[in-house]
ZAVEX-997229 format. One record per residue (C-alpha): residue number from 1; residue in one letter; chain; x, y, z. Coordinates in steps of 0.05 Angstrom, whole numbers, plus 32768, in hexadecimal, padded with zeros to 4 digits. Layout:
BEGIN
n:res:chain:east:north:up
NUM:A:A:X:Y:Z
...
***
This chain:
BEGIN
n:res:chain:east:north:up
1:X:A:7DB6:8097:7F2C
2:X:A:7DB1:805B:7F03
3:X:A:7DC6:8017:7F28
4:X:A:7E02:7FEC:7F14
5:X:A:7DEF:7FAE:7EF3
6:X:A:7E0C:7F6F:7F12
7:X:A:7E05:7F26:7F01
8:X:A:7E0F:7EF0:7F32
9:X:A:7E1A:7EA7:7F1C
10:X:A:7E1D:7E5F:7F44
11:X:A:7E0B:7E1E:7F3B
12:X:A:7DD7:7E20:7F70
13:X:A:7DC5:7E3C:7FB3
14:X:A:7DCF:7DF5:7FE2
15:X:A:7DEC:7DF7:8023
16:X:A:7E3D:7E00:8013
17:X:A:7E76:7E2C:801D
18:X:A:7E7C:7E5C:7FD8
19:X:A:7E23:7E58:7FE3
20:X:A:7E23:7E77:8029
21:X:A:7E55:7EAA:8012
22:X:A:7E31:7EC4:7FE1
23:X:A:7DEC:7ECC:8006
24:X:A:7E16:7EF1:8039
25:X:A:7E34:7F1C:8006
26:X:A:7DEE:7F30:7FE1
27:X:A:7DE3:7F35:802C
28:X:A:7E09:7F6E:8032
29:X:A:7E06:7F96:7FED
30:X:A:7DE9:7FD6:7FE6
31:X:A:7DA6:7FCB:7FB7
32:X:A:7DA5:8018:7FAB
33:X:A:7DE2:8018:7F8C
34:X:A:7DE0:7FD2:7F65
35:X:A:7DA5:7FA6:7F3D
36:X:A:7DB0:7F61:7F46
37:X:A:7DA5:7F23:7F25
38:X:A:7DAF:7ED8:7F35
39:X:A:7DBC:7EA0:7F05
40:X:A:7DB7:7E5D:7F26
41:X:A:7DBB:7E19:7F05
42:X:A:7D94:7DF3:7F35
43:X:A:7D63:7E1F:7F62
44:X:A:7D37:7E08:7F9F
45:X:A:7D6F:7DFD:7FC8
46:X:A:7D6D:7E12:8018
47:X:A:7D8F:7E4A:800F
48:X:A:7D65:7E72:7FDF
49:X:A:7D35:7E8E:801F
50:X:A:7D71:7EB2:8032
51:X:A:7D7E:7EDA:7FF2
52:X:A:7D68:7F23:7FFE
53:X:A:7D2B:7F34:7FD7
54:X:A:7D4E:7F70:7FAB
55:X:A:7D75:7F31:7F8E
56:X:A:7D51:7F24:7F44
57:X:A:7D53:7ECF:7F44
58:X:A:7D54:7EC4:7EF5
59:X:A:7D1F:7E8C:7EE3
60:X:A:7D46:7E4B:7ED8
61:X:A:7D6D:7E51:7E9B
62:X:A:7D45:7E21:7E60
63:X:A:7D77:7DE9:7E64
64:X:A:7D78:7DE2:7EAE
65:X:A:7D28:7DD9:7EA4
66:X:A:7D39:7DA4:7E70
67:X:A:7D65:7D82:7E9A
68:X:A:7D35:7D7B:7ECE
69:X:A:7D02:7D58:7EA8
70:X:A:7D02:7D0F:7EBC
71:X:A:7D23:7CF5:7E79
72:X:A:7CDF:7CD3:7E57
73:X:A:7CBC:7D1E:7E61
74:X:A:7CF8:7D35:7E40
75:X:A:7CF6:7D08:7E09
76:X:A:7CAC:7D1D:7DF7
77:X:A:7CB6:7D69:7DFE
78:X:A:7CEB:7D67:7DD0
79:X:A:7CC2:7D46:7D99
80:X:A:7C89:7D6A:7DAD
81:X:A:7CA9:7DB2:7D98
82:X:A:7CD5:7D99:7D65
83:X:A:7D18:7DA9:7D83
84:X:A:7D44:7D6A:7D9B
85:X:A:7D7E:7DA3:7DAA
86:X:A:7D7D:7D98:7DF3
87:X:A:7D68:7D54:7DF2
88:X:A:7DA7:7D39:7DC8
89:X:A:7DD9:7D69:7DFB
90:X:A:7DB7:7D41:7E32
91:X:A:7DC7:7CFF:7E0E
92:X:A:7E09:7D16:7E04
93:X:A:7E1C:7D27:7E46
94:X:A:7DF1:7CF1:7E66
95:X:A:7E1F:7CBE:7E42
96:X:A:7E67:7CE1:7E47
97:X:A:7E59:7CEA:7E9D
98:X:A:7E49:7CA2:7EA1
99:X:A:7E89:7C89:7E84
100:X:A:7EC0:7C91:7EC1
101:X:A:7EC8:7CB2:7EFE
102:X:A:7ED4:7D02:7EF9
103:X:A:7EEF:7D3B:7F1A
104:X:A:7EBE:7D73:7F2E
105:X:A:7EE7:7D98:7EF6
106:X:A:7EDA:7D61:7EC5
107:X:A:7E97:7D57:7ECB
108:X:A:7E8D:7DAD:7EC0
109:X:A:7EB1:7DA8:7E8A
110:X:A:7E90:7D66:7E66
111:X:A:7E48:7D8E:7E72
112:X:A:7E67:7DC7:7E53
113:X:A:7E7C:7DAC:7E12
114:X:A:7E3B:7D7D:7E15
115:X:A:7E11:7DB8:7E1E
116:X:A:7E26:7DF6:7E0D
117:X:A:7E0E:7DFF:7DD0
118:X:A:7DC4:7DFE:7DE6
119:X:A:7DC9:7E2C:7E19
120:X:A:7DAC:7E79:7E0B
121:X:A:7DD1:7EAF:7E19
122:X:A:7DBD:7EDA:7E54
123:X:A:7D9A:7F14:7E2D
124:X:A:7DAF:7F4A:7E5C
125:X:A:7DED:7F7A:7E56
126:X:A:7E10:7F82:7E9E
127:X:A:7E38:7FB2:7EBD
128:X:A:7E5E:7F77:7EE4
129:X:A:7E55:7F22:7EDE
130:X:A:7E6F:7EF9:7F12
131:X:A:7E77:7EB1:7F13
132:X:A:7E77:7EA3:7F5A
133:X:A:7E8C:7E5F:7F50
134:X:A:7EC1:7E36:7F23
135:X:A:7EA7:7E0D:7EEB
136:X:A:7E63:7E11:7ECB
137:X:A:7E55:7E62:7EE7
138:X:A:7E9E:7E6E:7EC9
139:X:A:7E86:7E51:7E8C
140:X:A:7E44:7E72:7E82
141:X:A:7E60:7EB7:7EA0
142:X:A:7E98:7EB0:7E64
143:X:A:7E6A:7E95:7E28
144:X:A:7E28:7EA9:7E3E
145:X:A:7E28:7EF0:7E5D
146:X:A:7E2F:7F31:7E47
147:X:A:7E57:7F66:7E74
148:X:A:7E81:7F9C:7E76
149:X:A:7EAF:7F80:7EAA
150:X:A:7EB3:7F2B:7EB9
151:X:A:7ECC:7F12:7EFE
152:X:A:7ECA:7ECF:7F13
153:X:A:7ED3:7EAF:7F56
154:X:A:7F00:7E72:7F63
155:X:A:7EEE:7E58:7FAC
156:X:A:7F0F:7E11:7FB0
157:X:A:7F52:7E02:7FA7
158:X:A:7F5F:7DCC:7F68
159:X:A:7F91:7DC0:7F3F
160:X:A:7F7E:7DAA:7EFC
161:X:A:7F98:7D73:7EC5
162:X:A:7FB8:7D8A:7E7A
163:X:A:7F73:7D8B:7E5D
164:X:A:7F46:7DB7:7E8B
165:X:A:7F7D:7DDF:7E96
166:X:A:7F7B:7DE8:7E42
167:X:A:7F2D:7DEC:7E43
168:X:A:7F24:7E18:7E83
169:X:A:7F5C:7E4C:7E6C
170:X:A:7F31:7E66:7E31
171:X:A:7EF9:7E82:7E62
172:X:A:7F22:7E9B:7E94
173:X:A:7F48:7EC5:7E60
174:X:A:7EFF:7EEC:7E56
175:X:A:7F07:7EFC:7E9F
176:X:A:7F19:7F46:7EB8
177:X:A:7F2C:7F26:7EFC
178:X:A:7F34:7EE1:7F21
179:X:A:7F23:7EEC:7F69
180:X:A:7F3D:7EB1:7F96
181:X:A:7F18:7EAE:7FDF
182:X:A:7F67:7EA2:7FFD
183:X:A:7FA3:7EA8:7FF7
184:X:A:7FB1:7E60:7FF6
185:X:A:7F7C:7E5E:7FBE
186:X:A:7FA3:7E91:7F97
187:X:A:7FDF:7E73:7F92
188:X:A:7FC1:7E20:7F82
189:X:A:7FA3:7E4B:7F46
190:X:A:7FDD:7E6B:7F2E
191:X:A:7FFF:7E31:7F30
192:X:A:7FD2:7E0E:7EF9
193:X:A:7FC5:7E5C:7ED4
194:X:A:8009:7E87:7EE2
195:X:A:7FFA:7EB3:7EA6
196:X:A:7FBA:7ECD:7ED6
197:X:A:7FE8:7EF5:7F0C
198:X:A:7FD9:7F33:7EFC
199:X:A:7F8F:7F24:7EFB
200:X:A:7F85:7F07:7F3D
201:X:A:7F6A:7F21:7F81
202:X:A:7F57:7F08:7FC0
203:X:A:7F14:7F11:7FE2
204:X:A:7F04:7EE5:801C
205:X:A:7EBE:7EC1:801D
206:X:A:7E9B:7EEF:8047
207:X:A:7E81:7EE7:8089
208:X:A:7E49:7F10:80B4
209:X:A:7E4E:7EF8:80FE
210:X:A:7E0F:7F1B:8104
211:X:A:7DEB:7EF6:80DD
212:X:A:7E04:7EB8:80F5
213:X:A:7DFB:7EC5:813B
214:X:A:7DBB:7ED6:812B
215:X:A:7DA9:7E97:8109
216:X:A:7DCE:7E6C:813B
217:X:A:7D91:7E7D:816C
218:X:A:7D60:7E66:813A
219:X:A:7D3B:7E21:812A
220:X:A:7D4A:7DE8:813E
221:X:A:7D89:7DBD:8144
222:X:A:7D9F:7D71:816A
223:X:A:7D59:7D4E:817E
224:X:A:7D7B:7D0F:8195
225:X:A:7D7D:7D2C:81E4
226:X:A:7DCF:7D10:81DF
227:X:A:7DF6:7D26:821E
228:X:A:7E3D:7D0E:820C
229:X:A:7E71:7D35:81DC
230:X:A:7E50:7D56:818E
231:X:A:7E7B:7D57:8159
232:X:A:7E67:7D76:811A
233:X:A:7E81:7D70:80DF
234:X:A:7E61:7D9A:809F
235:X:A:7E6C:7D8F:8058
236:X:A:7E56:7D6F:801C
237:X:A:7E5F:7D24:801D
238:X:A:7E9F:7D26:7FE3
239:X:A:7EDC:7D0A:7FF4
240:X:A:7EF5:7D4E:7FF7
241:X:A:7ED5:7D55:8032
242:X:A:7F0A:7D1E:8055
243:X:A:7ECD:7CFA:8069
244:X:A:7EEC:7CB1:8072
245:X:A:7F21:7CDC:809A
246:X:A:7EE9:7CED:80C7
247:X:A:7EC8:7CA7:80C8
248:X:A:7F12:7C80:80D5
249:X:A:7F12:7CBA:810F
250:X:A:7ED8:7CAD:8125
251:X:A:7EE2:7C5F:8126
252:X:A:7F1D:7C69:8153
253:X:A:7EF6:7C9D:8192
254:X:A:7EC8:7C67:8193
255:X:A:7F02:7C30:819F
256:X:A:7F19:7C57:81D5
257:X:A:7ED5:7C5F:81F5
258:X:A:7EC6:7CAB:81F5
259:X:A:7E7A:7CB8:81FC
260:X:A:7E77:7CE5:81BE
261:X:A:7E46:7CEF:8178
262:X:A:7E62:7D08:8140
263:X:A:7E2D:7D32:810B
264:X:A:7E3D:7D3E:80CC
265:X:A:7E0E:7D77:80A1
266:X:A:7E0E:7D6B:8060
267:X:A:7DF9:7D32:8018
268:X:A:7E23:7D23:7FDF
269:X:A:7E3D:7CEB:7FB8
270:X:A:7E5A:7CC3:7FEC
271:X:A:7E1B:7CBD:8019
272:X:A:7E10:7C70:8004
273:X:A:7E55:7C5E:8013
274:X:A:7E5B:7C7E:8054
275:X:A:7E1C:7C64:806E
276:X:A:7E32:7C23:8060
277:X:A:7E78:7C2F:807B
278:X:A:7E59:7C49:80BA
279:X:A:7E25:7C0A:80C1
280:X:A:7E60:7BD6:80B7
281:X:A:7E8A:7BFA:80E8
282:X:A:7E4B:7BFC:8122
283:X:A:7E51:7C53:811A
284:X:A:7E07:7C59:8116
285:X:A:7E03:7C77:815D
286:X:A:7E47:7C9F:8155
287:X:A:7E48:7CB7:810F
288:X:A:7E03:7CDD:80F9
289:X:A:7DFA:7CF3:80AF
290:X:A:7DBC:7D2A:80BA
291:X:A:7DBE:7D49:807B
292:X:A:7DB4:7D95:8063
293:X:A:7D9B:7DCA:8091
294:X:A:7D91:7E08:8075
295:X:A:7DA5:7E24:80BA
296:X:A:7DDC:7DF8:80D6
297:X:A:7DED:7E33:8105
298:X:A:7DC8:7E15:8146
299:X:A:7DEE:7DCE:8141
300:X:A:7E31:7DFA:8140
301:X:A:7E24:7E20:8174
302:X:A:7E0C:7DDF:819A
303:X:A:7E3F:7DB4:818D
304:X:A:7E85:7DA6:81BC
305:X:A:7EB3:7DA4:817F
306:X:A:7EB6:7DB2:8137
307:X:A:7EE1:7D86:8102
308:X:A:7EF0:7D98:80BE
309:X:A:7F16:7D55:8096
310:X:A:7F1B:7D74:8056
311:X:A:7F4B:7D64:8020
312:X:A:7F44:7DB0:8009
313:X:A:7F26:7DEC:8012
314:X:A:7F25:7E2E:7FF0
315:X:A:7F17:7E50:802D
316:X:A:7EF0:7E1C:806C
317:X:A:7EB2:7E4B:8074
318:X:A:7E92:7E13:80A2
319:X:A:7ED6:7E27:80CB
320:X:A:7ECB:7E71:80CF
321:X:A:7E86:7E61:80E4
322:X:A:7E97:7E37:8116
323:X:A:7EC9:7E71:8136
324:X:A:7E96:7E9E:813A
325:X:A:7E6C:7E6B:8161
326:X:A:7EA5:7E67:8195
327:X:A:7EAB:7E17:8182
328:X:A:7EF0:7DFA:8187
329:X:A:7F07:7DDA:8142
330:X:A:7F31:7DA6:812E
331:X:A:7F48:7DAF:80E0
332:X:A:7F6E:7D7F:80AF
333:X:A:7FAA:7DAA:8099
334:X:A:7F8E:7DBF:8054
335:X:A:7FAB:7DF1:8029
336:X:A:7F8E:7E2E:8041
337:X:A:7F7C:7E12:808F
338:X:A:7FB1:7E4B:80A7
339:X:A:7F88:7E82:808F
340:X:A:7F61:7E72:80C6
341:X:A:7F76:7E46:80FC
342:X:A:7FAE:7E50:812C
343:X:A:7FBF:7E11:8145
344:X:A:7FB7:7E09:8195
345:X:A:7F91:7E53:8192
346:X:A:7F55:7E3D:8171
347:X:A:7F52:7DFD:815E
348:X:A:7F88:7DC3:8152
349:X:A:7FA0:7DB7:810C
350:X:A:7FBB:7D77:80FA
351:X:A:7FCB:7D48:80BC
352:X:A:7F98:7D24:8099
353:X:A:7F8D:7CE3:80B1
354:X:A:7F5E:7CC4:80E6
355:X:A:7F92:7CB2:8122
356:X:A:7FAC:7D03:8125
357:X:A:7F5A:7D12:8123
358:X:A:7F46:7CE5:8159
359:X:A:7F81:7CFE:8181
360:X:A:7F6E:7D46:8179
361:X:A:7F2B:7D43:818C
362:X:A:7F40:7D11:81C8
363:X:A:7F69:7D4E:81D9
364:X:A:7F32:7D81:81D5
365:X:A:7F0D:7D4D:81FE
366:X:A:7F35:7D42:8235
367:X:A:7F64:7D82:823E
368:X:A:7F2F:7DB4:8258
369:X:A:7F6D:7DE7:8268
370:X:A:7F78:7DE4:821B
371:X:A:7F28:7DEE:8206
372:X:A:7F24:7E1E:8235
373:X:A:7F59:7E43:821B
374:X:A:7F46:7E3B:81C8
375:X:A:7EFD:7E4A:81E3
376:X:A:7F1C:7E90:8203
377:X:A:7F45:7E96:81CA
378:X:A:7F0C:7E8F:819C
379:X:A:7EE1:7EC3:81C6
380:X:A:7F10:7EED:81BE
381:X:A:7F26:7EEE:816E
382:X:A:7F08:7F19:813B
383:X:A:7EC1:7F04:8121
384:X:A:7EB8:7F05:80D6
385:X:A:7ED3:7F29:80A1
386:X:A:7E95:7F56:8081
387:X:A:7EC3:7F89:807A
388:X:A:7EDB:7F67:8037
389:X:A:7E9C:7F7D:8019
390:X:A:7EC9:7FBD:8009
391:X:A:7EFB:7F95:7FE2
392:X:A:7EBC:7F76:7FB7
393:X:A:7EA3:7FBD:7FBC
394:X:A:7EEA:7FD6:7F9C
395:X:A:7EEE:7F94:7F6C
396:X:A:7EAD:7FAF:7F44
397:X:A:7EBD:7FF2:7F44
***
């Protein structure tokens, strides 16, 4: 029997939400059945150990290697074998990024319409192509790839302004289906593309409680020996993470005196400017950047509370994973927080703003009928969701 052809595409394989998803889902496919590739646009990334090895990891693409090249190497390999092609999309979108502050959907398109041009075509014909992310992997999936059927994942929840709506509308009309990973998800999109209603599905970002179980037992996790109250926080350091949400929160346990830390997993943009909001605010022994793990399971499972800030989320994997681990949670009420949390059965959900935070966790703290209850409650609740791999299943025919 010959195997279906897939495609997968993402920006990368770092430690996030739409990332882990995907490793669980190639996770779970069945490699008799389906050939797989994997188009990444920036590999090494900690969670490339965990792709199974039936998974075909295309070599970067021959722009990404351009773009890598510290920019006086790229310079002289341009003039070296006579083609400036890359080198002047570089310029271009070197120069267009650096004038104003942009939108994750902004800056995708501006490399787009730098770039585009001088990026090959995937030479490959596919039975199926899925972007598994918004932006760039919608892009190439659309221009780039060959397939019979196109599918393309939206996993955060955005609305877009007049002109990316205009640009973004021309690839998703190549698309067979949109599959949102919520309901919540669904409907933000529609709002911005109504005329895709009849295209759209929902799969949830899959999660194997297995796995993560598993993992939780494995390396290593808090080294500082700490006996008071963990809080962990995980996401990339973006302000749509609500991370000066979690800092003013932060700022306000440590008014009242509660002997707490408060670890945050993740690196982005705002690292500088936290740091030095934490240092002028004396957080430095109650608010702990650490960085990417490629296994944040252990400090999960070891911590006394899990808080998600975030302005929005397509889904909250961090959330589900936290559930499994049997950690109470306290969530910002984002839009698709409900497809989750039930507020006073497994976590508290509250508006977005540092007092309501503080308060929450100073509830979690100091209730112990409460946490005992969410902590039975979570026990209790269905783990994970791998049954969805049927929808996917279903999706690609």
């Amino acid at each position: 029997m010959n195997k279906q052809q897939l495609l997968f595409v993402i920006d990368s394989l770092d430690c996030a939400g739409a990332e882990k998803s995907l490793v669980t889902l190639l996770s779970l496919l069945n490699y008799s059945k389906y050939s797989v590739d994997l188009v990444l646009f920036a590999h090494g990334k900690v969670l490339e150990e965990l792709v199974p090895k039936e998974v075909n990891i295309i070599k970067p693409l021959e722009y990404t290697r351009f773009a890598n090249l510290k920019i006086n190497d790229a310079i002289v390999y341009s003039f070296k074998n006579r083609n400036i092609k890359n080198l002047i999309a570089r310029a271009k979108y070197s120069y267009r990024i650096r004038r104003g502050k942009y939108s994750n959907a902004q800056k995708a398109r501006i490399f787009w319409e730098s770039v585009a041009n001088v990026f090959e075509e995937n030479p490959k014909h596919y039975d199926v192509a899925i972007s598994y992310a918004q932006g760039i992997p919608t892009f190439y999936v659309a221009d780039k790839v060959i397939a019979k059927k196109k599918y393309a994942w939206v996993n955060v929840s955005y609305r877009l302004n007049r002109m990316d709506k205009e640009f973004q509308k021309r690839f998703y009309d190549q698309f067979d289906k949109i599959v949102a990973v919520s309901d919540s998800t669904k409907e933000i999109f529609l709002e911005t593309f109504p005329e895709f209603l009849n295209r759209m599905e929902v799969i949830f970002d899959i999660n194997n409680p297995d796995l993560i179980l598993n993992m939780a037992q494995m390396g290593s996790n808090y080294e500082d020996e700490f006996k008071g109250i963990r809080i962990l926080t995980i996401g990339r350091l973006a302000h749509q993470k609500g991370y000066d949400v979690a800092l003013d929160a932060c700022k306000k346990l440590k008014e009242r005196g509660i002997n707490f830390r408060w670890y945050a997993l993740g690196k982005g943009p705002l690292q500088q400017e936290l740091e030095k909001y934490i240092r002028e605010n004396e957080l430095t022994e109650h608010f702990i950047l650490l960085g990417v793990k490629a296994n944040p399971y252990p400090y999960i499972k070891n911590a006394d509370i899990y808080v998600q800030t975030s302005r929005f989320e397509g889904f909250g994997l961090a959330i589900a994973e936290a559930r499994m681990l049997n950690v109470p949670i306290v969530s910002t009420r984002f839009d698709a927080v409900y497809t989750q949390m039930i507020h006073e059965k497994n976590g508290l959900v509250v508006n977005m703003n540092g007092e309501e935070v503080s308060n929450a966790i100073l509830t979690l703290i100091t209730d112990n009928t409460l946490r005992s209850s969410i902590i039975q409650y979570l026990e209790k609740e269905k783990k994970g969701n791998i049954e969805e791999i049927q929808r996917f299943y279903q999706l690609i025919g």
